[in-house]
C-alpha positions as CSV (number, residue, x, y, z in Angstrom):
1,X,6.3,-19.0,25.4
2,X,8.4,-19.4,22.2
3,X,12.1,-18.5,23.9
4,X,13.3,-22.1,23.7
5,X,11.6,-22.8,20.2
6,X,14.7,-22.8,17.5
7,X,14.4,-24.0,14.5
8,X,16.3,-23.1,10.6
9,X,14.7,-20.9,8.5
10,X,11.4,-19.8,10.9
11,X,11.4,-16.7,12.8
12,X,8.5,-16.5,15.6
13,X,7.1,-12.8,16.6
14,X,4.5,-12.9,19.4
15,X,2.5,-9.7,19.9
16,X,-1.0,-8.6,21.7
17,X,-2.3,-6.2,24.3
18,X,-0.5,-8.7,27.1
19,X,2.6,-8.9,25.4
20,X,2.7,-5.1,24.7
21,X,1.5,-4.5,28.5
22,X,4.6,-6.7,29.8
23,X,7.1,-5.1,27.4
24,X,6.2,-1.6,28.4
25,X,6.7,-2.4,32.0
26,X,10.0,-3.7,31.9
27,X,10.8,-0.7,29.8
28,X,9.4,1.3,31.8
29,X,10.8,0.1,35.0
30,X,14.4,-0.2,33.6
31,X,14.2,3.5,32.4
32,X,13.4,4.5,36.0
33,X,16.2,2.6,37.4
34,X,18.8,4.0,35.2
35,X,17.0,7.8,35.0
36,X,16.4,7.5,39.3
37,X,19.8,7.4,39.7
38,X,21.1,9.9,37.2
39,X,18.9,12.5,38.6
40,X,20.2,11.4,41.2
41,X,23.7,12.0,41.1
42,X,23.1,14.9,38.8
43,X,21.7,16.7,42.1
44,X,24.4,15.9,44.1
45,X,26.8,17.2,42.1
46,X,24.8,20.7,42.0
47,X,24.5,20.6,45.6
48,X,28.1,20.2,46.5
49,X,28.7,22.7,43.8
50,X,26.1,25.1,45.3
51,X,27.0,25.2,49.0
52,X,30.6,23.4,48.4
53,X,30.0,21.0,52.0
54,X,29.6,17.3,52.2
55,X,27.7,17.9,55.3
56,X,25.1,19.8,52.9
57,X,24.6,17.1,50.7
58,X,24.3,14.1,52.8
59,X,21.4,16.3,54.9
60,X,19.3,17.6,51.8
61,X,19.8,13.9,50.1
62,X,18.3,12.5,53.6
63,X,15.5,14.4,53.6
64,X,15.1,13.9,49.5
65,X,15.8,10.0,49.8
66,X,13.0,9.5,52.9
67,X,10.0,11.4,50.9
68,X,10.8,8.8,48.1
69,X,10.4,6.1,50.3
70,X,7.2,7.3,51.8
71,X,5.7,8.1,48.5
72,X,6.5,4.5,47.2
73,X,5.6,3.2,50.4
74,X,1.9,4.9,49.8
75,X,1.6,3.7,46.5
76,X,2.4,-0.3,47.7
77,X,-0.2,0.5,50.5
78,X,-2.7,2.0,48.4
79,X,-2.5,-0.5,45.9
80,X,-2.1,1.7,43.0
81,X,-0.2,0.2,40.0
82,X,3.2,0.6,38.6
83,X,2.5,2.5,35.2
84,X,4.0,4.7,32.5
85,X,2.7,7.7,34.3
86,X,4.4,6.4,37.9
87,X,7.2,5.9,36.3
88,X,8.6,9.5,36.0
89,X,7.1,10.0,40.1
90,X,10.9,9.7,41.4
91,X,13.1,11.8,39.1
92,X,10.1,14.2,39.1
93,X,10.3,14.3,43.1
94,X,13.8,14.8,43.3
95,X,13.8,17.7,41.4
96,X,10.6,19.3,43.1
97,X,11.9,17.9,46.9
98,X,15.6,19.2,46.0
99,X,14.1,23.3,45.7
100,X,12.8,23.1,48.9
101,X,15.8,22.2,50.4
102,X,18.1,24.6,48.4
103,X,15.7,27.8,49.6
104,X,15.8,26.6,53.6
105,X,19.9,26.1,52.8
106,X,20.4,29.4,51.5
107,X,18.4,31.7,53.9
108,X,20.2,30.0,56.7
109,X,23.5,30.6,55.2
110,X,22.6,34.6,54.8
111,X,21.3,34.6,58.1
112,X,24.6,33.3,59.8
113,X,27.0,35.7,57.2
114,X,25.4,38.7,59.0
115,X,26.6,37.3,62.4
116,X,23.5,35.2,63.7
117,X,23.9,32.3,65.8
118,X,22.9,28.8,64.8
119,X,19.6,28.6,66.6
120,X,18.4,31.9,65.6
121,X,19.6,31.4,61.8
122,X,17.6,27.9,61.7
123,X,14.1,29.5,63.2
124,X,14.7,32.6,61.1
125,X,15.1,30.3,58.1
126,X,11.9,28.8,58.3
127,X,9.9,31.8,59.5
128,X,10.5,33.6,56.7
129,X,11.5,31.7,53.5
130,X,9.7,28.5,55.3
131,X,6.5,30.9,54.5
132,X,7.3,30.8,51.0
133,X,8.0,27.2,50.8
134,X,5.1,26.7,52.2
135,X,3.1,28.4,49.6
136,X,5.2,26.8,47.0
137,X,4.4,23.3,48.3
138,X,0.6,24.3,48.5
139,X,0.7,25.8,45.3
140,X,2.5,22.9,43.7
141,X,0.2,20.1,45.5
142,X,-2.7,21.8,44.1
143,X,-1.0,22.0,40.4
144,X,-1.3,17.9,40.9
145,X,-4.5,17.7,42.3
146,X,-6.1,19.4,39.9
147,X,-5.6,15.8,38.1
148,X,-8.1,14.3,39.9
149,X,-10.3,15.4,37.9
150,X,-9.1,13.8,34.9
151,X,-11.3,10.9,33.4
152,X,-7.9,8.3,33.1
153,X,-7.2,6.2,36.7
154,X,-3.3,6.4,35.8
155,X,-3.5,10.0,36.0
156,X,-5.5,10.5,39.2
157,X,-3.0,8.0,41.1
158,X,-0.1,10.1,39.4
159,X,-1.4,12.9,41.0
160,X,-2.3,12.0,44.5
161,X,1.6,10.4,44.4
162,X,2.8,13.7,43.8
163,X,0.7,15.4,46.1
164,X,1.9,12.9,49.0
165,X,5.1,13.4,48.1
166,X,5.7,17.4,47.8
167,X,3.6,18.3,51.6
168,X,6.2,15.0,52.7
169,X,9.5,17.1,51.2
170,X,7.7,20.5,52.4
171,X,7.4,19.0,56.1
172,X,10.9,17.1,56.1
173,X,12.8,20.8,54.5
174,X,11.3,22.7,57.4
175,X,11.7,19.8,60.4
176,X,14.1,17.7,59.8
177,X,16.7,20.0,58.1
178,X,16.7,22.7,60.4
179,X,17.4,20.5,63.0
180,X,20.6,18.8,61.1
181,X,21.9,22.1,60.9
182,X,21.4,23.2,64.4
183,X,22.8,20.0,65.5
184,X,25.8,20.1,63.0
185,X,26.7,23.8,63.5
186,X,25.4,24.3,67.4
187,X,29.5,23.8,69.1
188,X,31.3,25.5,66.2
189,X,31.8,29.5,64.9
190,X,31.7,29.3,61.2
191,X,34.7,30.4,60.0
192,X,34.5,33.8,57.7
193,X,35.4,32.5,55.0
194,X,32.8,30.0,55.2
195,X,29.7,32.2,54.9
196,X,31.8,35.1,53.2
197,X,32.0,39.0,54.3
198,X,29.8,42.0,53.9
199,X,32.6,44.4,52.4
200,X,30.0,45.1,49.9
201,X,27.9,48.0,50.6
202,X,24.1,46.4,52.0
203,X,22.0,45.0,48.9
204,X,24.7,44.6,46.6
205,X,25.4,41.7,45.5
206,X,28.5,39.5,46.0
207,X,29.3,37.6,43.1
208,X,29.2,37.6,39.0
209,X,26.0,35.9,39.1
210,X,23.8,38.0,41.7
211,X,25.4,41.2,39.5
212,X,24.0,39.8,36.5
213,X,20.7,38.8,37.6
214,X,20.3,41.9,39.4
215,X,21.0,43.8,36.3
216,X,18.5,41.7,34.0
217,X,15.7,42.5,37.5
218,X,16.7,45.9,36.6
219,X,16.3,46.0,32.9
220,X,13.0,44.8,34.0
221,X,11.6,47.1,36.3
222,X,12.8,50.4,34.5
223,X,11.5,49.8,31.3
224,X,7.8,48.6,32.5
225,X,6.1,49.3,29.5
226,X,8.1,48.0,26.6
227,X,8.5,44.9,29.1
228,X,4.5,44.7,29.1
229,X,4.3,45.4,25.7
230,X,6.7,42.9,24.2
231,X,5.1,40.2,26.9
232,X,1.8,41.0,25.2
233,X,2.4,40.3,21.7
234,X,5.0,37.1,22.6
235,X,1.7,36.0,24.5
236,X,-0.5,36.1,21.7
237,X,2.0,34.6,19.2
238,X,2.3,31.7,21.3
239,X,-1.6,30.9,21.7
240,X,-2.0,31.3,17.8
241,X,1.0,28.5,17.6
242,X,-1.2,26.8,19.7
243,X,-3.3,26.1,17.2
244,X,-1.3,23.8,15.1
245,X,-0.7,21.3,17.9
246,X,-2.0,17.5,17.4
247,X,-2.7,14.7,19.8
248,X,-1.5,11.2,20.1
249,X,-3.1,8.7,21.6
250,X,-1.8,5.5,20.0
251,X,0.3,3.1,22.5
252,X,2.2,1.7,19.7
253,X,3.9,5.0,18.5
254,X,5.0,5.8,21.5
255,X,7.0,2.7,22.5
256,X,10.4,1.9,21.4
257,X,9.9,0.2,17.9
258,X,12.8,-2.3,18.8
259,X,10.5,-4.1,21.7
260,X,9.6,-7.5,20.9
261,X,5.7,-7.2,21.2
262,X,6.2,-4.2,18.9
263,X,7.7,-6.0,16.3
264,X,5.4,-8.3,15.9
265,X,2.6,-5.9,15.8
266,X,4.3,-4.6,12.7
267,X,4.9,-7.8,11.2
268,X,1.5,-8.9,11.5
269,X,0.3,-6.1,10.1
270,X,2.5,-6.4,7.2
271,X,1.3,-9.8,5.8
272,X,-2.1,-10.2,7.5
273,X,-3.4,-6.5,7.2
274,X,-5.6,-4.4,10.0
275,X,-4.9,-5.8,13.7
276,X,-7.3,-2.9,14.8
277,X,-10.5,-4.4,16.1
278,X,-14.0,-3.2,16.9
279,X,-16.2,-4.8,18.2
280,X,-20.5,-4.1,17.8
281,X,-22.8,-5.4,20.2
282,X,-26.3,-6.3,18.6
283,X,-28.5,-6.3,22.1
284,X,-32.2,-8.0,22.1
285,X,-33.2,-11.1,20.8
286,X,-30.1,-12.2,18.7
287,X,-31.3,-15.5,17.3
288,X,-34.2,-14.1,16.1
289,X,-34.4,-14.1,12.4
290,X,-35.4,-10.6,12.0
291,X,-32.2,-9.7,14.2
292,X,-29.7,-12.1,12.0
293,X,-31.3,-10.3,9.1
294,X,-30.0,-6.7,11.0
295,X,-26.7,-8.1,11.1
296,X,-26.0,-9.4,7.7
297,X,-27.4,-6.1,6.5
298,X,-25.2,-4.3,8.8
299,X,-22.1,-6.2,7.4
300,X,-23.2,-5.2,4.2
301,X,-23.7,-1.8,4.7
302,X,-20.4,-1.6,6.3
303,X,-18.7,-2.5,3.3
304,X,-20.1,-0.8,1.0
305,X,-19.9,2.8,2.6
306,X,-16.4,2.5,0.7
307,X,-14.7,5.0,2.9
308,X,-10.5,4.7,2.0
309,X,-7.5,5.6,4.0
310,X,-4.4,7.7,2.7
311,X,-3.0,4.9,0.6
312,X,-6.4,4.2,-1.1
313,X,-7.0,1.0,0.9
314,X,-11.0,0.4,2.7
315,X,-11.6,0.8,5.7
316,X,-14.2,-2.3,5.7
317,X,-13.6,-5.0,3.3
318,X,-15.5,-8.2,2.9
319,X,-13.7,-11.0,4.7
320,X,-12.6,-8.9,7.9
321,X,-16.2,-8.0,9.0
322,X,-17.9,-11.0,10.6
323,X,-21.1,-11.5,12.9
324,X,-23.1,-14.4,14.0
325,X,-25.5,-13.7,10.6
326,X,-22.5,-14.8,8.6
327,X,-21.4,-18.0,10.4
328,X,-24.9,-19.4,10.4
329,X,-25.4,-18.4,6.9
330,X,-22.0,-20.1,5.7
331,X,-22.8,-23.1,8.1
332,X,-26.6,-23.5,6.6
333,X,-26.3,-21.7,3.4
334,X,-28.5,-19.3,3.9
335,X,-29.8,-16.9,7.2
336,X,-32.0,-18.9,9.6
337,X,-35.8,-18.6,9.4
338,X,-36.5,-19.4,13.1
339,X,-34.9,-19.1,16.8
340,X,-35.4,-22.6,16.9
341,X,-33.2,-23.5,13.5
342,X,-30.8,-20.7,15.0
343,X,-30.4,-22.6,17.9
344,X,-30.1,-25.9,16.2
345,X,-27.6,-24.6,13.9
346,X,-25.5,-23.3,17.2
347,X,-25.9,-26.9,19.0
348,X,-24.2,-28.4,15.9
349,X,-21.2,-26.8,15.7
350,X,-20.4,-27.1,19.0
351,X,-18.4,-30.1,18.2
352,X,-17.2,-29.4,14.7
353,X,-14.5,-26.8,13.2
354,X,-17.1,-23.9,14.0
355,X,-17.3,-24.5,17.7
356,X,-15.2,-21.1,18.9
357,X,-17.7,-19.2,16.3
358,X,-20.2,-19.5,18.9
359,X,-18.2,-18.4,22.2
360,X,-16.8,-15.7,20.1
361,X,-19.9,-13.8,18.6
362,X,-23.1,-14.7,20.8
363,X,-24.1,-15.3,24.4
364,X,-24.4,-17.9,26.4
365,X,-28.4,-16.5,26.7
366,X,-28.5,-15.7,22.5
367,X,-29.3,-12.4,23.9
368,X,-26.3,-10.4,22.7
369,X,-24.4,-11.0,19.5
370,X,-21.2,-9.6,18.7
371,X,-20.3,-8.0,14.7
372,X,-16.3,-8.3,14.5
373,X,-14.7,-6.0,12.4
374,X,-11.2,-5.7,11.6
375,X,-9.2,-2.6,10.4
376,X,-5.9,-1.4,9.7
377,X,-4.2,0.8,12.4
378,X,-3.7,4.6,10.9
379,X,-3.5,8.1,11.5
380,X,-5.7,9.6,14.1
381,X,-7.6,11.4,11.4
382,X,-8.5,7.8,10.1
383,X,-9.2,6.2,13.5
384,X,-11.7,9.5,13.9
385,X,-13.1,8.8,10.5
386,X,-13.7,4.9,11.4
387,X,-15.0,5.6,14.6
388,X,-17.5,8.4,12.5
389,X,-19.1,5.9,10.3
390,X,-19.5,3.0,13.3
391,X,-21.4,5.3,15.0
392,X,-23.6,6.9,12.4
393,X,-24.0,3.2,11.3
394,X,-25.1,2.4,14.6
395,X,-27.6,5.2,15.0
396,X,-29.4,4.6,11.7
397,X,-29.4,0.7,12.7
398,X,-31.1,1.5,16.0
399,X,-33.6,3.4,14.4
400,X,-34.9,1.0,11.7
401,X,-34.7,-2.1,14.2
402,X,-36.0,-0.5,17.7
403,X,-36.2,-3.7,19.3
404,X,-32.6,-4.1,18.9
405,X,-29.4,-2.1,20.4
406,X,-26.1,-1.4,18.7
407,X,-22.9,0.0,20.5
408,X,-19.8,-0.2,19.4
409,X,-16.2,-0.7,21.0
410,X,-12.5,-1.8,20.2
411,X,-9.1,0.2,19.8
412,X,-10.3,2.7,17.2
413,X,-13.4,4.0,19.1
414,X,-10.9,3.7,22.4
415,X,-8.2,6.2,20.5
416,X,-10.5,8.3,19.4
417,X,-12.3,8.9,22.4
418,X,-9.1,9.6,24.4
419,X,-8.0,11.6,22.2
420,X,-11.1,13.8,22.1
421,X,-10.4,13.9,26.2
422,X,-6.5,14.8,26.1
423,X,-7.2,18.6,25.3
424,X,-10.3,19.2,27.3
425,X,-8.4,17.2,30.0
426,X,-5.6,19.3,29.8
427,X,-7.9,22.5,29.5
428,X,-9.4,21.7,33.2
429,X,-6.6,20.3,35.0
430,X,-4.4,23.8,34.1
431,X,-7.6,26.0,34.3
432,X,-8.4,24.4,38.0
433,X,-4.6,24.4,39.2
434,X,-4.2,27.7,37.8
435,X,-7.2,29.3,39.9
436,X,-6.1,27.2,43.0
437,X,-3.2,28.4,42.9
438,X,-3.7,31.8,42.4
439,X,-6.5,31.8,44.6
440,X,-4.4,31.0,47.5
441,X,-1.5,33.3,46.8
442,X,-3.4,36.0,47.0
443,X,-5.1,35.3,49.9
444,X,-1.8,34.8,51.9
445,X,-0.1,37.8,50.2
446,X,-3.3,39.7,51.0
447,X,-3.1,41.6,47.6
448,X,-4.6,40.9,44.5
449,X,-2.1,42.5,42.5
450,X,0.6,40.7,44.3
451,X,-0.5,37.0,43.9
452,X,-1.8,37.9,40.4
453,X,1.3,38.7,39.8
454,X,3.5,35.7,41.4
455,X,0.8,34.0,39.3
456,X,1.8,35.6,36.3
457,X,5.4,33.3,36.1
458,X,3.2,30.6,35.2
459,X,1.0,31.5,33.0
460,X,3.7,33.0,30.8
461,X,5.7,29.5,30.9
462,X,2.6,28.0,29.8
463,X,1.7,30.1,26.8
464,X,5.6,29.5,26.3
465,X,4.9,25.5,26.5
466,X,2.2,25.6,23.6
467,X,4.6,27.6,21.5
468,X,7.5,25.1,22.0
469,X,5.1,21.7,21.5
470,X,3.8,23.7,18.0
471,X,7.3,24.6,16.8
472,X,8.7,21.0,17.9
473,X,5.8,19.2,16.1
474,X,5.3,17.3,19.5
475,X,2.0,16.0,20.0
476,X,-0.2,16.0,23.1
477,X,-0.4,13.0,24.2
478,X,-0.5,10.8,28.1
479,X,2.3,12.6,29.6
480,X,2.6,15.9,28.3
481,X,-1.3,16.9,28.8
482,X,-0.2,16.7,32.3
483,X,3.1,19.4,31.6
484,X,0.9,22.1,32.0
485,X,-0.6,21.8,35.8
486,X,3.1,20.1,36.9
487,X,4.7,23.4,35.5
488,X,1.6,25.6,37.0
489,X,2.8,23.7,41.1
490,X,6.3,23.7,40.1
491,X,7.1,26.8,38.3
492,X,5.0,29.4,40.4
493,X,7.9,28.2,43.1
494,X,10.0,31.3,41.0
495,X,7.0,33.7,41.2
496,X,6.6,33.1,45.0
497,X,9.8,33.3,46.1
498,X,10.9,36.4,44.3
499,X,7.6,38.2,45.3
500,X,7.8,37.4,49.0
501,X,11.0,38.5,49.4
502,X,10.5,41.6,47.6
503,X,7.7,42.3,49.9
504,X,9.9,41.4,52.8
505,X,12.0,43.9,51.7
506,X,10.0,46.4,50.1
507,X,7.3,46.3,52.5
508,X,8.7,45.3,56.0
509,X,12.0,46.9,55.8
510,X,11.1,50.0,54.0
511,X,13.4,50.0,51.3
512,X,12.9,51.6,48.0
513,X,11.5,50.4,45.2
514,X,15.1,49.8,43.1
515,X,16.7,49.1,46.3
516,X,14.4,46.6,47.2
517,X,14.4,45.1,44.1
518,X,18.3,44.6,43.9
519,X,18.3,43.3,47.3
520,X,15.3,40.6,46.3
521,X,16.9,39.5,43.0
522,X,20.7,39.3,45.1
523,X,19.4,37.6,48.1
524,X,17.7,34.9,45.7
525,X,18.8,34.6,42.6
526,X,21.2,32.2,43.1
527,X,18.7,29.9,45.4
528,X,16.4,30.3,42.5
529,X,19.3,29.4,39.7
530,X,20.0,26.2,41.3
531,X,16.5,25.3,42.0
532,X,15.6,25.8,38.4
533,X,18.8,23.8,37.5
534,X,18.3,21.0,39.6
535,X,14.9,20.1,38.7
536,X,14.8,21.4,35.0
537,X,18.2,19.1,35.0
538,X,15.9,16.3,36.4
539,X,13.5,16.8,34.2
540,X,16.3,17.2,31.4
541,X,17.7,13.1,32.5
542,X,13.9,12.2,32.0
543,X,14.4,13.6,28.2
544,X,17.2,11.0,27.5
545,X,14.4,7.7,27.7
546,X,13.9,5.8,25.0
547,X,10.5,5.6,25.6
548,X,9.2,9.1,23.0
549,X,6.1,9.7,25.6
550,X,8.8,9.8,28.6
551,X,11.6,11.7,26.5
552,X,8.7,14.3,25.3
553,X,7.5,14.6,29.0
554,X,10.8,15.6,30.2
555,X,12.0,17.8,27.7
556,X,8.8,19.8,27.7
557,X,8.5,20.3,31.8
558,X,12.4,21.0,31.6
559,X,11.8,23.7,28.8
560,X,8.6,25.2,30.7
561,X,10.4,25.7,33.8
562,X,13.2,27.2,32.0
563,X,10.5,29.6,30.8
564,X,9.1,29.7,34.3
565,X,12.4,31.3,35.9
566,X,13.4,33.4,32.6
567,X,9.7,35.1,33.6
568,X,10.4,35.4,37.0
569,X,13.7,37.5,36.2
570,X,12.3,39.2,33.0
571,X,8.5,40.0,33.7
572,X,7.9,39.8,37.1
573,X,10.2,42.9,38.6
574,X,8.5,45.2,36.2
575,X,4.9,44.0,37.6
576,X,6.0,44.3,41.0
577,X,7.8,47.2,40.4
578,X,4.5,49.0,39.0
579,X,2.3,48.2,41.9
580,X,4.8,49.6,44.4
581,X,5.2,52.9,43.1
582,X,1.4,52.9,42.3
583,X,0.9,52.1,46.3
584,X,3.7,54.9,47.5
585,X,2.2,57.5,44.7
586,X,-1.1,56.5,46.3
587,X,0.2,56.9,49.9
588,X,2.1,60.3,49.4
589,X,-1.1,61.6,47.4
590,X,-3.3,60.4,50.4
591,X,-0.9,62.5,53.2
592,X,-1.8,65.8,51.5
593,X,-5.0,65.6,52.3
């Protein structure tokens, strides 16, 4: 509006909830750009790095590339709106879709070093760890459903995107990459030194890293108990951190404070005072006399409760509370004393100076009449406090006029309310995801002690999460309530994978327990290193926004699934490890009788 205005000596701010609303956008949508594409190249460095072929990469970034444009294709077709929440869908999907890809990759690979042929390598690929990606798909799309169930649209459509996209990556991995590779590799013998030799003895590992993580797996499963013990009391720290964490639930403080719209806010704040505005709504008969009287004593009231913020300042002061009772009675000199002088008084100042007065605080009908007050914008604690007193007001008001209804609205009562939501939100989103997922673990492994334990990765990661957001000082706020059921789909991916192949080997293969284990942790680790990498590093690039709720959201879901794969290694093979030998003690005390 003003971009063309120049003139000496006069500076021109414009601010509001449009302004703010268009700012945050192209923020938003520039940020997604720029962090799109650096997740994106991040990823295909790690893939070139991980398998070291060019054919590699340009099939796992086709699959990747067409589940992003389904998934924006579905949101244009279901209408859903580009928001703050969409806009970390595509580097999240990268890193999610890129796993997928990585397991399908690497089981082929170890399929075709022991001397397989192309076609049997592919369909062995997906019987087996396509199993597992399957239940890491499943498991993850429940993780985002689970926010359905959240009261705020923007988080719903967030989750149904992500649902859409992980069962599109989950069906492109075990499709359309098998096929590239049986169409790439069907008329040539890989060369030895392409998938490596098996001079080491069978289930050890080949390389630095397999020997390391095998050794940490190991650690793990031969010191259960100190394992169990020290998970215990890290558990229980974390939750008592939990404790200290706040919520946030103000749009301004979490834009960048260079924006134009946000600068303005301040400014206007600075020389005019509270921008904040709620807004009561006197219901009945509002040009009756008795109900101008319930007004002007509510504006009273109001002001003298005499409630102060941290600097000492009211909350209410005279001048920035207003109603229809104090226009008439500043037009007439005094309150009305019928509906018909009301009504007069209304028709008059239709054309004078007064005229918006009317639009802005009564009805067309005169049935509803609006009490404007104006506050400052402080700490949450305030807004609560504000929002307190309105409401009491309001109650007391209802009960000494009957005939009349008072309700109460505006940016205070809206923080406050979301922010009342943001932990229950994030309590029933983790708790649902969390039983969904385990739920369906175990019925596929067919043990309860099995899936419980797959499960376990994530529930450590999330005790892990609160500890982090506590120590950090980070608050909960839009994007990181959601951290907890993305990490719950995403993270039991390390619990899963480790699990069913430890069963493979454990259980169909008959190897022993240790044995079993080091072939589980050698066969996988490094799928499960890179997986973590890639989309942790996704996650990571998110971290670098400007935007704080963005750069939280990213750093916190990197962190987590850090914490997710750091379980999987540390505490898992020591659960796994006691349920075996429980089983074969069980077994071999069973065949004496």
């Amino acid at each position: 509006m003003f971009r063309h205005f120049e003139e000496p000596g006069i500076e021109i701010f414009l601010s509001g909830a449009a302004t703010m609303s268009r700012d945050s956008n192209r923020r938003a949508m520039k940020d997604t750009r720029i962090l799109f594409l650096m997740a994106f190249l991040f990823i295909l460095f790690v893939l070139y790095l991980t398998f070291r072929s060019l054919s590699d990469v340009v099939m796992t970034v086709t699959v990747i590339l067409l589940t992003v444009v389904w998934v924006v294709g579905l949101q244009g077709w279901l209408g859903f709106p580009f928001t703050y929440q969409s806009s970390g869908i595509l580097p999240l999907l990268l890193g999610i879709d890129i796993a997928y890809a990585i397991h399908v990759l690497s089981r082929y690979y170890e399929e075709r070093r022991e001397g397989k042929d192309v076609a049997f390598s592919a369909d062995r690929s997906v019987v087996t760890v396509g199993m597992a990606v399957f239940l890491t798909a499943a498991t993850t799309a429940f993780g985002f459903a689970s926010f359905g169930i959240s009261d705020m649209p923007p988080v719903r459509q967030f989750g149904a995107l992500c649902v859409a996209g992980v069962m599109f990556s989950f069906f492109l991995s075990v499709t359309l990459l098998p096929a590239f590779l049986v169409i790439r590799d069907k008329k040539r013998v890989a060369p030895a030194e392409r998938f490596g030799t098996e001079k080491e003895l069978p289930g050890e590992p080949a390389g630095l890293l397999e020997r390391l993580l095998v050794r940490i797996a190991l650690i793990s499963e031969r010191h259960r108990a100190a394992v169990g013990l020290v998970t215990l009391m890290v558990v229980i720290a974390c939750f008592a951190l939990g404790t200290r964490i706040s919520t946030e639930a103000d749009f301004t403080k979490m834009m960048p404070q260079d924006m134009p719209s946000i600068r303005g806010q301040t400014e206007i704040a600075k020389h005019f005072g509270g921008q904040g505005i709620v807004y009561t709504l006197v219901s009945g008969d509002a040009l009756d006399p008795s109900a101008l009287k319930a007004m002007r004593e509510y504006e009273r009231e109001l002001i003298s409760i005499g409630a102060t913020n941290e600097h000492g300042e009211p909350f209410f002061e005279k001048g920035k509370v207003m109603s229809l009772a104090s226009v008439l009675e500043m037009v007439l000199g005094r309150l009305p004393q019928s509906r018909q002088e009301a009504s007069m008084a209304l028709e008059g100042m239709r054309g004078g100076r007064k005229a918006n007065s009317q639009g802005r605080l009564v009805s067309q009908d005169g049935r509803t009449a609006m009490i404007s007050i104006r506050v400052g914008r402080g700490t949450d604690q305030e807004m609560k406090e504000i929002t307190r007193i309105i409401r009491d007001l309001n109650d007391e008001f209802a009960k000494r006029y009957p005939e009349l209804s008072f309700k109460s609205s505006g940016f205070p009562l809206l923080m406050t309310d979301v922010l009342g939501s943001l932990l229950p939100t994030q309590l029933k989103t983790s708790a649902l995801a969390l039983a969904l997922c385990a739920l369906l673990v175990v019925g596929v492994f067919g043990s309860v002690c099995f899936g419980l334990a797959a499960a376990s990765v994530v529930f450590l990661s999330i005790a892990l999460e609160v500890a982090a957001l506590a120590i950090i000082g980070w608050p909960l706020d839009f994007m990181t309530v959601m951290v907890s059921s993305l990490v719950i789909g995403a993270g039991i991916d390390f619990g899963i994978h480790v699990t069913h192949r430890f069963r493979e080997e454990w259980g169909e293969h008959g190897l022993p327990v240790e044995e079993a284990m080091r072939k589980t942790v050698s066969s996988v680790g490094r799928a499960l290193i890179t997986a973590a990498f890639t989309t942790a590093g996704a996650f990571a690039i998110i971290g670098t926004s400007g935007i704080s709720y963005m750069r939280r959201f990213g750093l916190i879901t990197a962190l987590s699934l850090v914490f997710a794969l750091i379980s999987s290694l540390m505490v898992l093979p020591s659960l796994l490890a006691w349920r075996a030998l429980r089983l074969e003690k069980a077994s071999e005390v069973k065949g004496l009788f």
